[in-house]
C-alpha positions as YAML, in Angstrom:
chain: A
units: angstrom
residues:
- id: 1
  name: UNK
  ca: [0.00, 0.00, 0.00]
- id: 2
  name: UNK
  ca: [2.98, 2.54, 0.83]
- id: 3
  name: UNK
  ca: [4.72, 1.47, -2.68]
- id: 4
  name: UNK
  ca: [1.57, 1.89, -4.46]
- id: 5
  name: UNK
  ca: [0.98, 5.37, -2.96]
- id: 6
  name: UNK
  ca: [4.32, 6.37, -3.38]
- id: 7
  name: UNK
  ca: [4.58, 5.61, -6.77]
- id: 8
  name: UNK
  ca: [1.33, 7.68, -7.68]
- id: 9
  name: UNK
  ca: [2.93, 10.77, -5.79]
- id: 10
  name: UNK
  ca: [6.46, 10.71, -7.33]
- id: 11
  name: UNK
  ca: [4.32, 10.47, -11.09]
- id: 12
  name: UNK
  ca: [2.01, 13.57, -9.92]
- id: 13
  name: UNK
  ca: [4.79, 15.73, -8.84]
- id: 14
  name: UNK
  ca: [7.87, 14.31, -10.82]
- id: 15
  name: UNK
  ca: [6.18, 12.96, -13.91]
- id: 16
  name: UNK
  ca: [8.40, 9.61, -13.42]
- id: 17
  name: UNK
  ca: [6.69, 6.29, -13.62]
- id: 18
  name: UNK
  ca: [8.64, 4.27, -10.98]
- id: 19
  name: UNK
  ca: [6.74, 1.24, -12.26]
- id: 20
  name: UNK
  ca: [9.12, 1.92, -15.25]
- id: 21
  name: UNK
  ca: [12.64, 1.79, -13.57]
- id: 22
  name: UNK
  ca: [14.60, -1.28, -13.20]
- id: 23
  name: UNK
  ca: [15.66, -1.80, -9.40]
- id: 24
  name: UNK
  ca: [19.13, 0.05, -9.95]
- id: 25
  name: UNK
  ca: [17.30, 2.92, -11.02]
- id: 26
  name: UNK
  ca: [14.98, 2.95, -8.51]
- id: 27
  name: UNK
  ca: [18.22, 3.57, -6.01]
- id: 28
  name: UNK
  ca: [19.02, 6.80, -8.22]
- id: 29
  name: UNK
  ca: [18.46, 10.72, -6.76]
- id: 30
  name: UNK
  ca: [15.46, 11.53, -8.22]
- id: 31
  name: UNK
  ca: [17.13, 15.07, -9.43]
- id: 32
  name: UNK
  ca: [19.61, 12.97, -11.27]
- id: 33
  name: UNK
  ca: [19.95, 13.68, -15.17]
- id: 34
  name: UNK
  ca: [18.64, 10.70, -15.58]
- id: 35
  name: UNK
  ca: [15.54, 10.82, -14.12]
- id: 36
  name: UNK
  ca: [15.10, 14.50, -14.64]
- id: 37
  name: UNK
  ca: [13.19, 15.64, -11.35]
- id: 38
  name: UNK
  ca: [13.53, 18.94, -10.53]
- id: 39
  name: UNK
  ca: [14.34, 20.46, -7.84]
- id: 40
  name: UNK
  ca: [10.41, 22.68, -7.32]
- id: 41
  name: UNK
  ca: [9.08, 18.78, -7.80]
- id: 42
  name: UNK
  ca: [11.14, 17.22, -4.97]
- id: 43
  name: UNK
  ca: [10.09, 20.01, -2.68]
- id: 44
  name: UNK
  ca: [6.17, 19.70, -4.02]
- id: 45
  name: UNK
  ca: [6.67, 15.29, -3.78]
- id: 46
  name: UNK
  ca: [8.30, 16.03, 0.26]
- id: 47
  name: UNK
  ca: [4.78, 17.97, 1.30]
- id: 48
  name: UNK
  ca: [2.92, 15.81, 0.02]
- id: 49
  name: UNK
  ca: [4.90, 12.54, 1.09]
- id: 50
  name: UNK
  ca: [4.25, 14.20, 4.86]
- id: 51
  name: UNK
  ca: [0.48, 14.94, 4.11]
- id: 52
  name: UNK
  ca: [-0.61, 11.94, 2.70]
- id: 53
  name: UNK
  ca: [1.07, 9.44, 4.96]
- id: 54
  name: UNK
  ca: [0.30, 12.02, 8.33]
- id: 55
  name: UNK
  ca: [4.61, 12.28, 8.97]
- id: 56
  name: UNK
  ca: [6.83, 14.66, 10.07]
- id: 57
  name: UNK
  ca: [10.17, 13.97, 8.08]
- id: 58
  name: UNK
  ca: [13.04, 15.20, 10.34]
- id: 59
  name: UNK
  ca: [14.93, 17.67, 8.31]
- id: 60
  name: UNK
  ca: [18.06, 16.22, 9.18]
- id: 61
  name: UNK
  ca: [17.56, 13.04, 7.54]
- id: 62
  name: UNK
  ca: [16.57, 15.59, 4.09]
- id: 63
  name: UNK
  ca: [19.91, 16.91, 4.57]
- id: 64
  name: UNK
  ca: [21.55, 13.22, 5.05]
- id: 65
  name: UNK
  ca: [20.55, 12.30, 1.78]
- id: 66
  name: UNK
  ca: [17.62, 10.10, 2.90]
- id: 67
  name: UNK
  ca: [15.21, 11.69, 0.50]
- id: 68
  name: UNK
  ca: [16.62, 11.40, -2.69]
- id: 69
  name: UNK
  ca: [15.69, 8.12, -4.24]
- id: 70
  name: UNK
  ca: [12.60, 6.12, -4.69]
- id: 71
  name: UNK
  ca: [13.92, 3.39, -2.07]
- id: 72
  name: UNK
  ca: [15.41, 5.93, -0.07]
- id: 73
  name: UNK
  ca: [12.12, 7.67, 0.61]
- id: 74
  name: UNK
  ca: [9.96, 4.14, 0.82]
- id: 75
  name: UNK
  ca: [12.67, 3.34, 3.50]
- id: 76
  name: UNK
  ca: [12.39, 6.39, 5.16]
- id: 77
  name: UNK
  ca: [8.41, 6.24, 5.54]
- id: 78
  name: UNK
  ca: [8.34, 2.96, 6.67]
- id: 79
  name: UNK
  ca: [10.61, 4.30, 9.61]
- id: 80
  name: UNK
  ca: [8.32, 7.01, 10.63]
- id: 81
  name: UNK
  ca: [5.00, 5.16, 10.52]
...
C-alpha cells in the first residue's frame, strides 16, 4: 500500500513512472539527469509525502541524503510510521 501510494505521488509531482525503472534505477536521486526531477518537484513530492502518509520527516535526515531516491524515501516512511 505505501509502494503503491508512493509511486502515484512521485508520477504527480515528478512525472516519473517508478513502475518503469529497473531496481538500480529505482536507487538513483530523483534530481539525477537521468531521471530528470527537478528540484520545485522534490520540494512539491516532500509535502505531500508528509500529508498523505500524516509524517513529520526530520529535516536532518533531508539533509543526510535520505530523501533522494525512490527506495530511499519508501525506507524512510516505513521508519516514521
Amino acid at each position: 500500500m505505501i509502494e503503491k501510494q508512493l509511486k502515484k505521488l512521485i508520477k504527480e509531482c515528478m512525472d516519473i513512472d517508478v513502475n518503469q525503472l529497473t531496481d538500480e534505477e529505482k536507487a538513483y536521486p530523483l534530481l539525477s539527469a537521468r531521471l530528470g526531477g527537478m528540484p520545485y518537484q522534490m520540494l512539491v513530492l516532500f509535502v505531500k509525502v508528509e500529508n498523505t502518509f500524516g509524517i513529520e520527516i526530520d529535516s536532518q535526515k533531508v539533509a543526510d541524503g535520505k530523501f533522494n531516491a525512490y527506495t530511499d524515501i519508501l525506507r524512510l516512511i516505513e521508519e516514521t510510521l
